[in-house]
N, C-alpha and C positions, 0 to 999 in steps of 0.2 A: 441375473436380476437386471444388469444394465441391458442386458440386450433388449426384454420384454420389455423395458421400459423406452426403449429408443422405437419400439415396434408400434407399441402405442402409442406413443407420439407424432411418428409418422401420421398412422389412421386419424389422429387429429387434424393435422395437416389437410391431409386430404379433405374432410368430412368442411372444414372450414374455408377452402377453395373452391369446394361446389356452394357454399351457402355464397360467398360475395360474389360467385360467378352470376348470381341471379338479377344483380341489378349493376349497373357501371358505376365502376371504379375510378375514381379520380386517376388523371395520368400524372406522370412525375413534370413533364411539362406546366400540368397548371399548380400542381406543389409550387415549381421554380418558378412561374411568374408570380403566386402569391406568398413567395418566401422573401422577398424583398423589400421588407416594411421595418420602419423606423431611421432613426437618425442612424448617423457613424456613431459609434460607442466615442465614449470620453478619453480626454488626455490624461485622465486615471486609469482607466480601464488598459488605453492603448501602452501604456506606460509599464504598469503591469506585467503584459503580455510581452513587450519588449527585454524586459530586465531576465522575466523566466528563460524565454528562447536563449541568450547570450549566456544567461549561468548554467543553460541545460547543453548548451554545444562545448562549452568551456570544460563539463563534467566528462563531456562524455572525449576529449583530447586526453583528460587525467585518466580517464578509467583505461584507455589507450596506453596511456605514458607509463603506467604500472602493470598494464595485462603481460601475460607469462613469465609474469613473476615466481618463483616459488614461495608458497607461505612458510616464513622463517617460525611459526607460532602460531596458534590457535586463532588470535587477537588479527593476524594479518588475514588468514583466512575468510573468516567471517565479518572481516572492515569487507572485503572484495566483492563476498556474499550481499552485503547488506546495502553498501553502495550499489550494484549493482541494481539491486531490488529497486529502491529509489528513485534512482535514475532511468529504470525504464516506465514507473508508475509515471513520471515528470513530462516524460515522450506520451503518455497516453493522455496526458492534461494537454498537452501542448495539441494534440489534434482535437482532442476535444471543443477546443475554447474557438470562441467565433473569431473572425478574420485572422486565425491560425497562420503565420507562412508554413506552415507545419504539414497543410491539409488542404486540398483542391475540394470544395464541398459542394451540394447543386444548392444547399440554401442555408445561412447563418443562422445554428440552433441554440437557441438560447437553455442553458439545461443546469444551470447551479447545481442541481440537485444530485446531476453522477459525477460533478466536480469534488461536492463533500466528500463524496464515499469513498475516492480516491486519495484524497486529502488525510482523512482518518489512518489509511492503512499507512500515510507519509509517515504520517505523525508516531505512531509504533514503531515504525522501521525505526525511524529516529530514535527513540528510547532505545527500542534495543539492540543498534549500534553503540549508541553512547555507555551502555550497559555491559558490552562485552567487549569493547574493541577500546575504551580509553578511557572510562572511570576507573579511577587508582583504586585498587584491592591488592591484596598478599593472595599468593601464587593458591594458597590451601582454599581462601574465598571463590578465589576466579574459577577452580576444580568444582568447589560444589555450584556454582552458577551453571557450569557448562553439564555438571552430569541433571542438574533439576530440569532442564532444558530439554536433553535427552530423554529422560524417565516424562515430560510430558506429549513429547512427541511421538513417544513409543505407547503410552495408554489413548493419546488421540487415533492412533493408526487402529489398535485394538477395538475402538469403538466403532471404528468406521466396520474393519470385517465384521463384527456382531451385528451390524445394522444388515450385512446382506441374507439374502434368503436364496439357498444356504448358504448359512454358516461356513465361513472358511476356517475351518477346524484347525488345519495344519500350522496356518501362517497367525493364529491367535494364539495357540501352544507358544510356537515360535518367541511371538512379541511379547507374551506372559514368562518367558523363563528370562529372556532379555530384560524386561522391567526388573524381576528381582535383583537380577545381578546390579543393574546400577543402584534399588535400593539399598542396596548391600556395600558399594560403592561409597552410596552419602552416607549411611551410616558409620561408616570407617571412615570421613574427612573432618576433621580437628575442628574446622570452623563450620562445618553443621552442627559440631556436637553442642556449639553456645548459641545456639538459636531456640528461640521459642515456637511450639507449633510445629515441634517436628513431625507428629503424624497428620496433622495437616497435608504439608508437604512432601509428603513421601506417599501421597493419594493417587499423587500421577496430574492432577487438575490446575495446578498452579505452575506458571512457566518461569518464573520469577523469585528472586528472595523480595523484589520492592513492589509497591501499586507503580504503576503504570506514572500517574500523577507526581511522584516524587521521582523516576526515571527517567520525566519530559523536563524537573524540574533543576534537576542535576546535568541536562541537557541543553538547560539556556531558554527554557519556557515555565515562567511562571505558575505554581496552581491555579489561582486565580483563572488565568487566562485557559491555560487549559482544560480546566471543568467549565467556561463557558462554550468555547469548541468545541467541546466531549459533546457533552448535549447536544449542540446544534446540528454536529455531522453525523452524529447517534441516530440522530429522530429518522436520516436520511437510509441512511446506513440499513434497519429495519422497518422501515414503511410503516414510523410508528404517525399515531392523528397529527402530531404536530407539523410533519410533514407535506400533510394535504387542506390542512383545515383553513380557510382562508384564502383559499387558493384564489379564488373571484376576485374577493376585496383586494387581497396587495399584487392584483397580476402577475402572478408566478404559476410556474409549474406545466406553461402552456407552449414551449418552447419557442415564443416570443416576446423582444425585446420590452425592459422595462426597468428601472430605477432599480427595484428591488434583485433580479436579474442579475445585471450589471455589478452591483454594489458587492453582492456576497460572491459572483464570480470574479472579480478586482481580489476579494480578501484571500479565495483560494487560491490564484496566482502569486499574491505577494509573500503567502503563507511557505509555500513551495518553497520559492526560490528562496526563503530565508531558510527552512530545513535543508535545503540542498546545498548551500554555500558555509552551512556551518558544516554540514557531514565533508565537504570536499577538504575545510581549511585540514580536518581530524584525517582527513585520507594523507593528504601530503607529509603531515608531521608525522603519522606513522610510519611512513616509508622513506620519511627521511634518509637519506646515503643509501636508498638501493640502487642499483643502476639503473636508468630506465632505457627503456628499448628506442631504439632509433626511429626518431620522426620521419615520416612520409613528407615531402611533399604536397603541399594543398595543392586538389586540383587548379587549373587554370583557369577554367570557365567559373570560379565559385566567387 
């Protein structure tokens, strides 16, 4: 299926390089001379962008200072996993964002909008780090957390083979007898058995025992605050109207500087860096007295 579909896409390709072959195509030359418009961004803005770079090189000397490690625990594992995740979405905001030192560009793009969608997936990671790697539970909670997690990972996989044409038979059997067993699993752990909504949850569709909103919130974010960012990064997130509508009136969306621009890519930077500074304090205290591996040397030229 993926092939026929990389096949026709191709032919798209093609079919759409003979159509702009018919009249001249602007060069990247007059891009770059007409990419050069508006002021230097703000001492908020640039501020921002600073604080991110310094907590995203700081993250990444930690993720260093505790790599080859062995996970003593489930909690260690998945803190590595999850940090991980994070910190490399952080590196992809960091070229992102206009006057980047991060990123040699030919013209500063103003683009808030794949800043949100980046942002949102921060924002999850965050919940469920905080979810699995340092919110206090008893040993029999944290088992059913981690196998619900499983049994949703394994019905998402299952959905993906059934979506192909064909059907990959074997590897859906496969992930089908797999799901039982772990429903088999929650069923036998003490602390699913006093939950509500167990067939809910044993559907395969929910990744979690919490909403999301009370995981962020147990995480050092607010509901409040976060069902305003929900929305906001949502709308981006799925190319829903709110995303485009107005685009004229508040000068957004045109990947030229502007107030509005500016303002909500200032709040996805700050955003960042406060998810990434809280997930590093939770990295270090969990590995408290491991040993960590011997520092390099900074290069010289840095």
């Amino acid at each position: 299926m993926l092939k026929l579909f990389f096949e026709r896409l191709a032919g798209s390709i093609r079919d759409m390089l003979r159509f702009i072959g018919v009249g001249r195509r602007i060069t990247r030359r007059e891009i770059f001379r007409s990419g050069g418009v508006g002021e230097e961004p703000s001492a908020d803005y640039q501020r921002a962008l600073m604080v991110l770079d310094n907590v995203a090189r700081e993250c990444i000397t930690v993720s260093r200072q505790y790599g080859g490690l062995q996970a003593v625990t489930q909690k260690h594992f998945y803190a590595s996993v999850l940090f991980t995740a994070m910190l490399s979405r952080s590196i992809s905001l960091l070229m992102l964002a206009p006057y980047s030192p991060w990123a040699s560009k030919m013209i500063e793009h103003w683009d808030y909008a794949s800043t949100a969608v980046i942002l949102r997936t921060m924002m999850e990671l965050r919940a469920a780090f905080h979810y699995l790697c340092v919110d206090e539970c008893t040993n029999e909670e944290w088992d059913c957390r981690w196998s619900l997690l499983n049994l949703h990972d394994c019905n998402s996989r299952i959905r993906l083979f059934e979506a192909q044409a064909p059907v990959a038979a074997d590897q859906v059997a496969g992930l089908r007898a797999q799901a039982e067993e772990i429903r088999d699993r929650l069923k036998a752990n003490p602390h699913f058995q006093t939950l509500r909504h167990q067939t809910r949850l044993l559907n395969g569709q929910t990744a979690y025992l919490f909403a999301i909103e009370e995981m962020m919130e147990r995480a050092g974010l607010d509901k409040p605050t976060y069902r305003l960012l929900n929305v906001l990064f949502s709308s981006h997130v799925h190319g829903l109207p709110m995303s485009y509508y107005r685009m004229g009136m508040q000068e957004r969306g045109r990947g030229l500087p502007s107030p509005i621009e500016e303002g909500y890519t200032t709040l996805c930077l700050s955003l960042a860096s406060a998810l990434l500074t809280a997930t590093r304090d939770e990295v270090h205290e969990l590995f408290k007295g491991s040993p960590p591996m011997q520092a390099q040397a900074p290069d010289a030229s840095e």
